[in-house]
N, C-alpha and C positions, 0 to 999 in steps of 0.2 A: 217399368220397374215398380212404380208404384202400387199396381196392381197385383205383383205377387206379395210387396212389404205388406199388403193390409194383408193377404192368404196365409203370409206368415204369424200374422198377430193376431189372427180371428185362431187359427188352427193353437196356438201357444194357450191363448186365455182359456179355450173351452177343455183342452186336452187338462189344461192345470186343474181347472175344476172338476171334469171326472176324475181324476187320480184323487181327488180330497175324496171325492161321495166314495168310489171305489173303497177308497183305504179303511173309511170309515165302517162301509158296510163288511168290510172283511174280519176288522177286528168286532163288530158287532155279532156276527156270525161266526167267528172264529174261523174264516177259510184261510187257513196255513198250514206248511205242514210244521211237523218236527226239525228243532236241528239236525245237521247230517254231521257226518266224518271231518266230511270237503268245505262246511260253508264258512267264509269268512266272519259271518254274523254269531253271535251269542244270544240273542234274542229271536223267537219265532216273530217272523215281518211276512209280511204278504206278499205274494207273488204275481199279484193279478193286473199288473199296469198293464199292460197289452191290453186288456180291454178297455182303459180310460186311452191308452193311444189310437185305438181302431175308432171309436167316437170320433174320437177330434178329427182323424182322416173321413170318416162320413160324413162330419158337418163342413167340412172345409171343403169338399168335391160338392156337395150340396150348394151350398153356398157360392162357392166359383161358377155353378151354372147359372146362377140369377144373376150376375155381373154378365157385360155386353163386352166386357174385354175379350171372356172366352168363350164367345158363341160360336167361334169356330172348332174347336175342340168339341164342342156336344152336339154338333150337326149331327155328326155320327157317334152317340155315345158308347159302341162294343164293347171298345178296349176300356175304358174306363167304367162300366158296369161288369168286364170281365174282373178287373185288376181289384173290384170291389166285392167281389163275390171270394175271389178268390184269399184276400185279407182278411175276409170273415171265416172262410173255412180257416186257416193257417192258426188265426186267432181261437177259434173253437178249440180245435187241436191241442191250441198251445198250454190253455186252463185247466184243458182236463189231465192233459200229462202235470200241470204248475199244482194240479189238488190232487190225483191219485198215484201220479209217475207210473207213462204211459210202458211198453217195452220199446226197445229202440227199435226193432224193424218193424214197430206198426207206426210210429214215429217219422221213419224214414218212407216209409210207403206212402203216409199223407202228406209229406213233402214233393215227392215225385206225381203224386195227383195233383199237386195248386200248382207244380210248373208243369204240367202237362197241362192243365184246362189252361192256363194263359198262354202258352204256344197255339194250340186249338182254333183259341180266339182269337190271333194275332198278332196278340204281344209278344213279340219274337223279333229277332234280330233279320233286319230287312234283306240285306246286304254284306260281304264281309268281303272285300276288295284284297287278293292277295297277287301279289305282281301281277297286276292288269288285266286278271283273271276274276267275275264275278261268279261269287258261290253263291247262290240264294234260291235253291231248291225246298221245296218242303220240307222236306226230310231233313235233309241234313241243319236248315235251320230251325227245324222242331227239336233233335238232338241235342244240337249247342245250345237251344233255347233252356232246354230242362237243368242238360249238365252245369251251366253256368247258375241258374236260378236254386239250384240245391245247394251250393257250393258256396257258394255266397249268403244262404242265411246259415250253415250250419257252419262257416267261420264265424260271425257273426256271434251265434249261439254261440259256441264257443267258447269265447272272452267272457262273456257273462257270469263274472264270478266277485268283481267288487264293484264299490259302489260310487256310478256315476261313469262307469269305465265304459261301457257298452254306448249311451246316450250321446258322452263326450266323443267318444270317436266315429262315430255315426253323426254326426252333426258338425264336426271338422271337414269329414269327408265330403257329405252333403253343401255343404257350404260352397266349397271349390268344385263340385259338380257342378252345382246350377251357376254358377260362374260361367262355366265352358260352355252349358248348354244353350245359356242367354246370348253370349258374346257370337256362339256359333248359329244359333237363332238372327241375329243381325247381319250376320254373312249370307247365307243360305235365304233366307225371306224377310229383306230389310222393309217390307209393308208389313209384317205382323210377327211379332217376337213370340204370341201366346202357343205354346204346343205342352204335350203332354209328360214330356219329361222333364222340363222348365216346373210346371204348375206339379207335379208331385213331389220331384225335390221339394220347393218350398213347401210344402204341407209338411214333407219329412222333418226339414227344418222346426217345423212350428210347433210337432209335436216334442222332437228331444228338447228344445227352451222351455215349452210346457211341464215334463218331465222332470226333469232334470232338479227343479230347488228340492220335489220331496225325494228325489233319490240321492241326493246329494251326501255325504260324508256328514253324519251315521242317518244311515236309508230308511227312511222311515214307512219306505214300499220298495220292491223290486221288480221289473217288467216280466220276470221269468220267460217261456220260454214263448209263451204267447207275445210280448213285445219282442223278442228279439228275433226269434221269426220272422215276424210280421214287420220288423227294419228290413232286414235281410233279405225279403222277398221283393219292398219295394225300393230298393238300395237297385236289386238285378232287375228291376223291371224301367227305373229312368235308364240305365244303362243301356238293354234290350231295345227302348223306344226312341233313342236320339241316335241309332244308327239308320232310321227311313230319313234323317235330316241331309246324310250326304250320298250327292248322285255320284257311284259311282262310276260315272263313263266319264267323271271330270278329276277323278283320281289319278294322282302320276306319281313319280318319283318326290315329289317337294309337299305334297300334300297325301302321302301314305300314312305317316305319323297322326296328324288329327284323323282320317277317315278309321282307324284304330285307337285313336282314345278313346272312344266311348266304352270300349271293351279295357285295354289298357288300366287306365284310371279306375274302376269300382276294385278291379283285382291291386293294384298298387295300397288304395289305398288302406286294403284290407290285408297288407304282407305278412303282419305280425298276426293277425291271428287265423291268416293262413297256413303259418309258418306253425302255429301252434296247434291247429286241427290237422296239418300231416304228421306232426311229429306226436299225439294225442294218440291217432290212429294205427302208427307202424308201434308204438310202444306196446299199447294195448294186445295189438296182435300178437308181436312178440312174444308180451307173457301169457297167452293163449288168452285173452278177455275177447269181451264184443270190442270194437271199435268205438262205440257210442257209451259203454258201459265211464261210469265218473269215476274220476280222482282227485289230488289236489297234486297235482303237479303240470299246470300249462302254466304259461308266462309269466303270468302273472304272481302266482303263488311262490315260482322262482323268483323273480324280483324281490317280494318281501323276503325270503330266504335270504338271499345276495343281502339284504342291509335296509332295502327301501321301506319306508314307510308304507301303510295302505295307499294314503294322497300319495306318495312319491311313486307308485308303481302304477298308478292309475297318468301320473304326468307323464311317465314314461314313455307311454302308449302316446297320449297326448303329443307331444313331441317331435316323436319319430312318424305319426300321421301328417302332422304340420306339415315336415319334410319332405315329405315321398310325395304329398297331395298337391301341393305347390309346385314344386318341380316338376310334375307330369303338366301343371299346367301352363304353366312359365314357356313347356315346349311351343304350343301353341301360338306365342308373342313375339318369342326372342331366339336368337341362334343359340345354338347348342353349347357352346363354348361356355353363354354365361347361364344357361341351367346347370353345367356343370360345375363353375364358382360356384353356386350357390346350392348345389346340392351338399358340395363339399366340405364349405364352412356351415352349413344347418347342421349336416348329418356331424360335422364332430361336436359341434357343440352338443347334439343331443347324444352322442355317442358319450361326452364328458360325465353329462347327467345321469347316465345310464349306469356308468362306473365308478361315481363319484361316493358311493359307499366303502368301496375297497381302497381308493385313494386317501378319504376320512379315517379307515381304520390304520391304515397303512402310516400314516402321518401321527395317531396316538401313538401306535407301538414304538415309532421310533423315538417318539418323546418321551415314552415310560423309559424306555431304554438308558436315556441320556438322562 
């Protein structure tokens, strides 16, 4: 454990310090665009964190190869020079859409390229155990490789509309991943807890604490679309990598549930702005737009609408990640019975917070009333 806590805090310090030089060199140059319609900001801020978080992820995979904890991981370095190539493309991508706003289907087509070259490479989901039945054909797990890997940074992408929203709930998530991955790492090869999805969560970690003070409430940078990609791509790729961790010919009925969390969990704990990129999508369609085309009406922007504050709609999220990300991993420990106490008392209480605008107004009017 020790060993990913330093990966955490080597990755946090260096990622903090490109976001300063980043920031600085953006308003130096002025790379920003104009306000929009949709943005919550009033002031033109930079977009270019994704490149001070792609740093910190290079120096921190650099870095973790000169340490003897993870010489096994870089015996064979593929997947983690694929997963590096492929964060720098996503990242590339992502600045140039964050400084010219790229079209959405050339947008989407270099997304289905960076999950395409890390299927290629590998980085794909090993196994997918479904009653007693192994599916782990090329194909079909190149498939689910892509389709999960798009899916997951363009929820991601998403949310990214206030500040410290995207960071915060990427790093809630992240947290209780590599939780499951370590604890599952102890099970599966109690001589060596170091694997590849273990050591990228914590980098993920290192960068949104890095991130996170100058994006913080009022954002003095934003990750655009180049950091939230470039989450969202390696969000689906610890996911993708900790399912070679379980054999499945020792999959049954009692241990179906974890040999599906890996998949499970990244989706859980992205429901909301899942929930927000379908309902983003059939709208759009609806009124004849692109799909990818922007507005200001995903969750978020409802929230402040509903009564929340910016910080209240950003805890929102916060909140109900807590909830969903906990309880997928609670499964993991404890019988179902008390994941469900405990999904049930989180979720209302974050249900309470969620609605406690309407409850607030609802309690003045009757008091004007009276």
């Amino acid at each position: 454990m020790r060993a990913y806590l330093l990966v955490m805090a080597l990755t946090a310090a260096i990622t903090l310090g490109a976001t300063w030089v980043v920031l600085k060199l953006a308003h130096k140059y002025k790379l920003y665009l104009a306000i929009r319609d949709r943005d919550a900001h009033t002031t033109p801020t930079p977009r270019l964190g994704g490149v001070a978080m792609y740093l910190g992820l290079v120096v921190a995979v650099a870095a973790s190869g000169l340490l003897g904890w993870f010489h096994g991981i870089f015996v064979h370095p593929e997947h983690i020079i694929a997963i590096l190539v492929a964060g720098g493309l996503i990242t590339a991508m992502g600045v140039i859409d964050d400084l010219y706003d790229l079209d959405w289907f050339l947008k989407l087509a270099g997304q289905f390229l960076v999950a395409g070259l890390l299927a290629w490479q590998g980085v794909a989901i090993v196994s997918l155990p479904i009653a007693g039945v192994t599916i782990g054909s090329f194909g079909m797990s190149f498939v689910v490789t892509v389709f999960l890997t798009v899916l997951v940074m363009n929820a991601v992408n998403f949310i990214d509309g206030l500040d410290g929203l995207v960071a915060g709930v990427v790093l809630i998530g992240t947290v209780v991943f590599f939780g499951y991955s370590y604890l599952l790492a102890q099970q599966t090869s109690p001589g060596d807890y170091f694997n590849i999805a273990s050591l990228i969560s914590a980098i993920v970690i290192g960068m949104c604490v890095g991130f996170l003070p100058l994006n913080w409430r009022p954002a003095k940078i934003f990750m655009g679309d180049s950091g939230a990609l470039l989450l969202g791509m390696l969000m689906a790729t610890t996911a993708l990598t900790v399912t070679g961790q379980i054999d499945p010919a020792d999959t049954n009925s009692h241990s179906l549930m974890p040999a599906y969390l890996p998949l499970i969990l990244p989706l859980a704990i992205l429901v909301l702005p899942l929930l927000d990129f379908s309902l983003a999508v059939l709208r759009r369609l609806r009124a004849g737009k692109s799909p990818f085309s922007a507005d200001r009406k995903h969750i978020h922007h409802k929230l402040q609408d509903f009564g929340h504050s910016h910080l209240g709609s950003v805890l929102v999220f916060y909140a109900w990640t807590t909830v969903i990300a906990l309880s997928c991993l609670l499964v993991f420990f404890v019988r179902l019975r008390y994941v469900a106490l405990f999904t049930g008392f989180g979720g209302a209480l974050a249900m309470l917070y969620t609605v406690w605008p309407i409850i607030r107004a609802r309690k003045r009017e009757s008091g004007s009333v009276n």
